[in-house]
N, C-alpha and C positions, 0 to 999 in steps of 0.2 A: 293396286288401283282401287277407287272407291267402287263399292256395289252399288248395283242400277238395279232398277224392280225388272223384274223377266220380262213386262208385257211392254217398257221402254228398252229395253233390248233388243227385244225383237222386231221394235219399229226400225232403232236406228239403223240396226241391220238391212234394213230392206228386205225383209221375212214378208213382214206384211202391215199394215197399218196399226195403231197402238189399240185401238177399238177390237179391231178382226183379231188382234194377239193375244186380249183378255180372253175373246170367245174361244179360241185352239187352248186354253189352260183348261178354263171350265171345262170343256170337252173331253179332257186328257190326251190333246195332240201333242204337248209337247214335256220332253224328255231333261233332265238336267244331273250332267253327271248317270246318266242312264236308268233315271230312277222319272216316271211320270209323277207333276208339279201338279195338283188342280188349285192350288193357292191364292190369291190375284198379290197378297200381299211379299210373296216370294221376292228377295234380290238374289242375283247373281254375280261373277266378278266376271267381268268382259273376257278380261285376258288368261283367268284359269281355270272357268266351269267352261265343262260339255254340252253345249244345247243342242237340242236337236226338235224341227219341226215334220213332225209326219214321217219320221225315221231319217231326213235331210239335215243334216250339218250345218249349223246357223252361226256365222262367229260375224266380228262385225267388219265392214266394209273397209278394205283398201283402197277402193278409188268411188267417189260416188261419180253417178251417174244423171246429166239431167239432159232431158231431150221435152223439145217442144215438139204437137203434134196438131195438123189441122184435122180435126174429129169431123168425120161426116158423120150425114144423116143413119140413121138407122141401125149406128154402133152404141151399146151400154157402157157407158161412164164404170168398168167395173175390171175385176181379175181373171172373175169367170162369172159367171151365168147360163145357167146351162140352157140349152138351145138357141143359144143367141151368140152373134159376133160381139166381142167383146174388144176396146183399146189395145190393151197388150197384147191382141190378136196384130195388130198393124205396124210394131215396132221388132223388129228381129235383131234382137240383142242377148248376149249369156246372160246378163245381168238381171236378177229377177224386181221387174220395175211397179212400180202402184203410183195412178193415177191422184195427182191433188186436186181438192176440190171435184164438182161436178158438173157434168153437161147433160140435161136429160136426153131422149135417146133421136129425139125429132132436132134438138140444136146442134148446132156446128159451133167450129172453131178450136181458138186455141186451147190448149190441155197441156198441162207440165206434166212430164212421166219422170221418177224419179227416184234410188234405191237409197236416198236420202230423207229420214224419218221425221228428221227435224224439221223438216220443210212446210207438210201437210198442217201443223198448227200454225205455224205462222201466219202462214198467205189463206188459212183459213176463217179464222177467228176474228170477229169483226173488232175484237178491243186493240188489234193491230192497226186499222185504217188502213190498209192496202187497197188500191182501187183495182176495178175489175167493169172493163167498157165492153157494151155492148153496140151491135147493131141491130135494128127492128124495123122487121114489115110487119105493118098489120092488115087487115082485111078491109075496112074504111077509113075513109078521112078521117085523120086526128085532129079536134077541137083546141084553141087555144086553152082552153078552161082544162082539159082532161091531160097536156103534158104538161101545164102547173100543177096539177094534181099530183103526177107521180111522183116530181119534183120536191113538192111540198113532206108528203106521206102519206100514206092511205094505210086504213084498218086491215092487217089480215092475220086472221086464227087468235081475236085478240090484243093483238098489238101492233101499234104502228111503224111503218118501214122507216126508216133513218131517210132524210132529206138524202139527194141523190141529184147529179146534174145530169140536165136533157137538153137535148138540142135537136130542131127538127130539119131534118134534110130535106122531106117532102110532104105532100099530102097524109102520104101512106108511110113514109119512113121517118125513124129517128134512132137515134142515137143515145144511150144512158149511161152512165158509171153511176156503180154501187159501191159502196164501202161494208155489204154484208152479202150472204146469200143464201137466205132464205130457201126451203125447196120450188123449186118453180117458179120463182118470185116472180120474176116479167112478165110472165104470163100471169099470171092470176093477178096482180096487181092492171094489167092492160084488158083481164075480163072487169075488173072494177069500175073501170071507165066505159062499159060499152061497146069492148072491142074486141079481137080476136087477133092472137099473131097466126101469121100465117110461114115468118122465116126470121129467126133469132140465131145471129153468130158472135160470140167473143171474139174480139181484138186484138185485147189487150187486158194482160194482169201485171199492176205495179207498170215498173217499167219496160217489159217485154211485148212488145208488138208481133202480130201476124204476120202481117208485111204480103207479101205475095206467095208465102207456100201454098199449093194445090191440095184439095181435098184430099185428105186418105194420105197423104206424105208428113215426111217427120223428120226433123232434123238434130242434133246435140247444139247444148247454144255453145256460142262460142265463146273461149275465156275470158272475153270482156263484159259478155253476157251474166256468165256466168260471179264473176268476181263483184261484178253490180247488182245483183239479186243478191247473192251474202252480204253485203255492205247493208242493202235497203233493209233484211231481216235478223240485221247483230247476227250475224253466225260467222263463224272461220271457218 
């Protein structure tokens, strides 16, 4: 089989994210053929090196794994962090899972959990185009002039957000799809205009809807879910 670089190994594995991977090399967390790699440019062969992370047996997945999860309030977007409840705190699976994309720790909603590597660039990287909707309270009335705005793009840390479609439900609420995601984007884009959120949930990413799971619950999508999300991101 062709060699793959260690730190895309250990993504697809569902070890850990291909980011977090580089960082366990430089570290010296991980092992190959039982010899520590600190390399980043290292390959390995899937199916005849020994890897190993943090003394744990890393080979790559026979079944991947995706589960949707409604993220409440006051969970981090993370694997671990210490003193804090974390995502993969609320899914009880063998399967060792890493959250795509992010929720900061005040917003809700959907979260793909997933021991699928491939996954996290795709639906991440805005040179994909995969949309990602939101819903939004804010703290005053929103001006017509300020959800053209978001709409349009606004300045932040230098550069401008990508046009994005808004729709407004109420005084206080609306609704947005993003085709990027920026750290915190809705919110610091919605302090731009004068405002404050006060309650920000995901919907919706690509084609997978919320629907009605309950906070803190979490489901596996199901094979039609699932077969439709690979089709949407070219993967088998």
């Amino acid at each position: 089989m062709a060699l793959v670089r260690l730190q895309k190994f250990l993504s697809e594995a569902g070890a850990c994210s291909r980011r977090r991977g580089e960082a366990h090399i430089l570290a010296g967390d991980v092992t190959v053929n039982g010899k520590v790699v600190v390399a980043l440019g290292t390959k390995v062969d899937p199916d005849g090196d020994a890897v190993h992370l943090r003394g744990l047996p890393v080979g790559k997945s026979d079944r991947y794994v995706y589960v949707m999860l409604n993220k409440p309030a006051g969970v981090v977007t993370s694997c671990k962090h210490q003193g804090e409840a974390v995502v993969t705190d609320l899914v009880n699976l063998p399967q060792r899972l890493f959250p795509v994309g992010r929720l900061d720790k005040a917003s809700t909603g959907l979260l793909l959990l997933t021991n699928d590597g491939r996954i996290h660039h795709r639906l991440s990287h805005p040179s994909f185009d995969h949309e990602k909707e939101y819903d939004v309270t804010v703290q005053w009335p929103l001006s017509a002039e300020a959800l053209a705005a978001m709409g349009t793009g606004l300045p932040l840390s230098g550069a401008m957000t990508r046009p994005a479609k808004v729709h407004r439900v109420s005084n206080r609420r609306f609704r947005i799809v993003l085709l990027e995601g920026k750290n915190r984007q809705i919110r610091r884009m919605v302090k731009k205009v004068g405002n404050r959120v006060v309650a920000l949930e995901r919907i919706r990413v690509a084609d997978l809807k919320l629907g009605g799971l309950s906070p803190g619950a979490w489901r596996h999508l199901s094979p039609r879910e699932t077969r439709q999300l690979l089709k949407q991101l070219e993967l088998k």
